[in-house]
N, C-alpha and C positions, 0 to 999 in steps of 0.2 A: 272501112274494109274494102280490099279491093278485089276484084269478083274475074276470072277471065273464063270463057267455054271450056267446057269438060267432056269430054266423050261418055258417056255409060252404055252399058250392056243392061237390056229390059231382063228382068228376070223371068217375066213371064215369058216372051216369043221369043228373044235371043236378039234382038235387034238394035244396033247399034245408033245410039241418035246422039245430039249434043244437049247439055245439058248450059242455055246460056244466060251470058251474063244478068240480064232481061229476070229472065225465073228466077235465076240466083237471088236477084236483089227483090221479086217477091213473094221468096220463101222464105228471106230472114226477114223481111217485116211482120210476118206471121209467127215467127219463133221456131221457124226450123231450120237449121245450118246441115241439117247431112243431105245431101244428095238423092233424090229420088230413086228407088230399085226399081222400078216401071217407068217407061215409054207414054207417052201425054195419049197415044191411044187405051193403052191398058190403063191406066190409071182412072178415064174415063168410063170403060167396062165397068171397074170393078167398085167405082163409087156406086151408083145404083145398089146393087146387091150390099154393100156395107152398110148402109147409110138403113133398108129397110130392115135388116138383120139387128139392126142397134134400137132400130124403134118398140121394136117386139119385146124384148125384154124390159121387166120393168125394174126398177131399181126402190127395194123398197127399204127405208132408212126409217128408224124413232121417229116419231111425229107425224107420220107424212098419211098416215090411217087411222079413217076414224073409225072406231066399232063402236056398238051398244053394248056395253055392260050395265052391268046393275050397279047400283054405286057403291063404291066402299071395294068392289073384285080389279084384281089385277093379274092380266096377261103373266108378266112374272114370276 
């Protein structure tokens, strides 16, 4: 595929940068094809606060907890 500079508008400040070729080819090696809504400054900002927001929650799935039950009792 062939990639050429794009202009975007930052969704956060309003600020106009190019979006190029460079980035382009490695955000499809990662598996993203849409165009970034933020500017490589805001993007930056807001990874911090995403990244510790994501850690806090825990995601709790079957299996993944052990308790003490008695034997023979079930959660269910």
């Amino acid at each position: 595929m062939s990639y050429t500079d794009k202009q975007i508008t930052c969704h956060d400040c309003g600020t106009v940068c190019t979006f190029s070729v460079k980035e382009q080819e490695q955000f499809a090696s990662i598996g993203r094809f849409n165009a970034p809504k933020r500017c490589v400054d805001c993007r930056a900002k807001r990874k911090p606060a995403t990244s510790k927001s994501e850690s806090v929650v825990p995601i709790i799935m079957p299996g993944n907890i052990t308790m003490d039950l008695p034997p023979g009792e079930c959660l269910l």
